[in-house]
N, C-alpha and C positions, 0 to 999 in steps of 0.2 A: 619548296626545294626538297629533293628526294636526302633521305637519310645518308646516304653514303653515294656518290657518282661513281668516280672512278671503283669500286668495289661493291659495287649493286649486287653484284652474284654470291658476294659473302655476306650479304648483311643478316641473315639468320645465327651463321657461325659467331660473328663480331660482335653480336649483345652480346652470347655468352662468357668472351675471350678478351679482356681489357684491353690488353696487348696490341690485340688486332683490332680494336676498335681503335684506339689510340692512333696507329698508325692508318689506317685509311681514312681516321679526320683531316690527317696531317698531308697523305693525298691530295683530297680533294682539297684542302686550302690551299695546296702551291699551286692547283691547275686554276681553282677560282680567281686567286691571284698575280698568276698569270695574264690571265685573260681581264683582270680589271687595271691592270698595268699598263698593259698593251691601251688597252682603251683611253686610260688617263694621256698616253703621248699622243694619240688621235684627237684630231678636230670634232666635237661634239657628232654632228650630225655627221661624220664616216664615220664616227665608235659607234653609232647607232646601228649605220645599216653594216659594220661587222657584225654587229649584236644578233643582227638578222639573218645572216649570213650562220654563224656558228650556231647560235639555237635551231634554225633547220636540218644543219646536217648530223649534230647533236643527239638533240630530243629525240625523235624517233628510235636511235639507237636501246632508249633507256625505255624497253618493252613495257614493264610495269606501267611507270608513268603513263605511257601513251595509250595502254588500254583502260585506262583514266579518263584520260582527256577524252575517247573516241566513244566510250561510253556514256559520260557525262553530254556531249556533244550530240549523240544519236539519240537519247531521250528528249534533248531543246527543241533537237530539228529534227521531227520522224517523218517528215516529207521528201526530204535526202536523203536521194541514193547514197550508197556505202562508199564511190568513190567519189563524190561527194566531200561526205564527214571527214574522208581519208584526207584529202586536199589541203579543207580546214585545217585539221590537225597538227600538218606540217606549220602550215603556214600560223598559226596560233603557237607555236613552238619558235617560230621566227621572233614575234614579236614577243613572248618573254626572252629570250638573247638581247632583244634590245632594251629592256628593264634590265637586264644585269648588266649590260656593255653602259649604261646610261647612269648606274648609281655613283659614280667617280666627279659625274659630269654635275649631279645636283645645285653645286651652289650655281654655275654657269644661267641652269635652267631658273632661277631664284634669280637672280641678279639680270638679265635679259630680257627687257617688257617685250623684246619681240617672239620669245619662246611661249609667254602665259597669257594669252587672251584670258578673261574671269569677263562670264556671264552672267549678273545677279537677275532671276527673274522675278524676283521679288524683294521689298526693300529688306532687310539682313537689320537683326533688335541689337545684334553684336558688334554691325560694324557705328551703326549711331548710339551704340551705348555701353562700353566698355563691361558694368556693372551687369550688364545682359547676357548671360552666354548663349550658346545653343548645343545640339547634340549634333556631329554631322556624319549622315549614315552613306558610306560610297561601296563598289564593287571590285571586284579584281578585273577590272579592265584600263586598258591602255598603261598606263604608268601610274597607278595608284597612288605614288611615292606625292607625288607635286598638288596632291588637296590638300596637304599642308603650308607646303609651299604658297600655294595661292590666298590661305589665310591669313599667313604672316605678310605677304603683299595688303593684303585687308585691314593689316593692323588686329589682327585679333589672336590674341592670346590661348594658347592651346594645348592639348596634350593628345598624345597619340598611341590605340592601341596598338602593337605590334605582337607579332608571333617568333621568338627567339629559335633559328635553327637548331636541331639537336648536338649539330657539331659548335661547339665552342670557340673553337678559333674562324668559323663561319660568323658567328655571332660577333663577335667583337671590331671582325673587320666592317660588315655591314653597318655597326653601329658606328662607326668612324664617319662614314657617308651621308648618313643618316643626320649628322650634327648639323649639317647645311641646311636644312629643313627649317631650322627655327622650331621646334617643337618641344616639348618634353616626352619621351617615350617610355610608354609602361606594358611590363611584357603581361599577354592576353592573363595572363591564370591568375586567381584569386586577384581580380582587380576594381570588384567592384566599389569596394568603400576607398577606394583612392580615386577613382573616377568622381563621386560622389562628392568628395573634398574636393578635389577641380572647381566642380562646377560651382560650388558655395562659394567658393575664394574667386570666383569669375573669369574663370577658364574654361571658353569651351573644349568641347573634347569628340575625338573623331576617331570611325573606328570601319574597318573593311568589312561585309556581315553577309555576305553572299555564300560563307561555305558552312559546310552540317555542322554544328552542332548538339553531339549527344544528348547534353542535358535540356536541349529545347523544346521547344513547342514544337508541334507539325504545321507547319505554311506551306500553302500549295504555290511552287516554284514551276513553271512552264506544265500545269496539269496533273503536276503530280503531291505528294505532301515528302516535305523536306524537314529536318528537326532545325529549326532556329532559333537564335536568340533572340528575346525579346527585349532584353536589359536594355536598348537603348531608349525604348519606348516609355519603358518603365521609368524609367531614369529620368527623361521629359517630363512625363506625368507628375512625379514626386515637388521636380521645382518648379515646375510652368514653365520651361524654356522649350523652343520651338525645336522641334526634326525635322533637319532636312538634310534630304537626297542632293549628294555632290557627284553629277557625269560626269568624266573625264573622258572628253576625243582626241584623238591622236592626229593631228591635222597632217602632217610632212615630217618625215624623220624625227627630230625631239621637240617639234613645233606642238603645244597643245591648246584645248580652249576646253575649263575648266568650269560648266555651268552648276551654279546652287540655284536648284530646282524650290517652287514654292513648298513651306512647310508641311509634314504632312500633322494632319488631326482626326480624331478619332469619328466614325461617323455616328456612333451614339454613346453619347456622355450618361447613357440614363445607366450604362451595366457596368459593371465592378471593374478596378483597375487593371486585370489583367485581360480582361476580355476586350478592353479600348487599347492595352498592348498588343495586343492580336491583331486588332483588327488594321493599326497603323504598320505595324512591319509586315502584314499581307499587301497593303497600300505601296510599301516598297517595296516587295518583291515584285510586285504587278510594275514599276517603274526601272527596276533591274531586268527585266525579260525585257523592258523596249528597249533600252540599253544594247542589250545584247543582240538580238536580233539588227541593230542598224552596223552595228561592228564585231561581228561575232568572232573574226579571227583575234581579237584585242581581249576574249576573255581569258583569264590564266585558272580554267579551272582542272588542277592540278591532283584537286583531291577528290573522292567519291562522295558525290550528296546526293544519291538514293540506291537504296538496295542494287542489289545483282540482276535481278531477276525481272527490273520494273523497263526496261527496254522488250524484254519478253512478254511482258502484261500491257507496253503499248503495241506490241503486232497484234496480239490478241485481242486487244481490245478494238481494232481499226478493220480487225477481218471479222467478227462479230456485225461490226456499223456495217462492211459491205453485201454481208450477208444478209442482214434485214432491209436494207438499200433494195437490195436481188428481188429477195421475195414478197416486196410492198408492188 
């Protein structure tokens, strides 16, 4: 979620100016709640496709954001054309409106065996043995919100990373929503010895792991190297509990089907524990790109996960290939 909406054009002024931060939190919370009001008196699946509806004519508006999205988006797919990416964009702008027009509706989605198909494709150590957790690693696509949801359908005990908006009174309402979920949520920063505690006391724990992360590793994400975290791998390792990749598809309006993908494990146990981190959140990023490519307008990538300049080093690098193509 962009730091300020309705006052996007002040937000340099408004760190400096309390006053004016203050006041255009308090903006964007009456327009966010507005708009999640409106949705709460709508029938699930019409506050979805408002959701759709208003994030397309929206999103674009908010230039930053969008040359986000369109650059993140042109690096996945450098085989599309620009209007192409442009198209996507919109329509990827759709479907986050319909993850905000949708958060009101959560417990609906939870209580509704017809909203959550769950696809185990492999038997689950958590769901036949309470004392078992696991780690569950998913992406910012479709409604990310409901792989917890789908756990607590599993009977499995959980906790969930989140990311607290900078606005305050953003935070507080989403966390209201958010209660429907059956989870316990703990916000991203300094969390890892409480994650840690989770999992000993036999809670799995689940966390969204698609966007950069500074202090991380470099995984190569669609070609290129992206700084990620590794912590959840790490964190496997430490207790033995298994990683696993949770897809979420967007079937029809707030319909979803919610597969936990086989475990992932390191492909050699013989090299030291962070190198077999490495090598299993490569293993998921590599399952995050199929993801994405089957529903790419369902990814919400919002924020920048690689340099500036690396859509420029893929032309270059793709006219290089034709050029030796040329002269072979």
């Amino acid at each position: 979620m962009a730091e300020f909406i309705v006052g996007n054009p002040l937000r340099k002024l408004a760190r400096d100016h309390q006053f004016l931060r203050a006041l255009l939190w308090r903006m964007d919370y009456m327009g966010v709640w507005l708009v999640a009001r409106l949705a709460r008196l709508l029938p699930i699946d019409t506050a979805s496709r408002f959701g759709d509806s208003l994030g397309s004519w929206l999103g674009p508006r908010l230039k930053k954001k969008t040359a986000i999205f369109r650059a993140n988006m042109a690096v996945a797919f450098p085989e599309l054309p620009d209007s192409d990416i442009d198209k996507m964009v919109i329509r990827a702008w759709g479907r986050s409106g319909r993850v905000l027009a949708e958060y009101p509706h959560l417990a609906t989605i939870l209580e509704d065996d017809n909203r959550l198909v769950i696809d185990i494709r492999e038997p689950l150590k958590a769901c036949e043995n309470p004392a078992a957790p696991c780690v569950i690693v998913t992406a910012h696509q479709s409604n990310w919100e409901v792989v917890c949801s789908a756990m607590a359908k599993l009977g499995i005990p959980n906790v969930s990373l989140y990311s607290p908006p900078s606005n305050p009174l953003l935070d507080r309402m989403l966390l209201e929503s958010r209660q429907a979920l059956n989870s316990d949520l703990l916000p991203r920063d300094n969390s890892t010895r409480l994650l840690l505690r989770a999992l000993k006391n036999g809670q799995s724990i689940a966390m969204v792991m698609d966007r950069r992360v500074d202090e991380g590793k470099l995984i190569q994400f669609f070609g290129h190297d992206k700084l990620s975290t590794i912590m959840p791998a790490k964190l496997a390792l430490k207790l033995n509990c298994d990683l696993v990749p949770v897809q979420v598809e967007r079937l029809q309006d707030a319909h979803y089907r919610v597969i936990f993908h086989p475990p992932v494990r390191p492909e050699n146990t013989s090299v030291d524990q962070t190198a077999q981190a490495i090598n299993m959140i490569q293993q998921v990023h590599h399952q995050f790109e199929n993801w994405i490519r089957q529903q790419p307008e369902d990814w919400f990538c919002s924020k920048r996960l690689w340099p500036k300049n690396t859509t420029q080093q893929t032309e270059e690098s793709d006219s290089d290939a034709d050029a030796q193509s040329y002269a072979s």
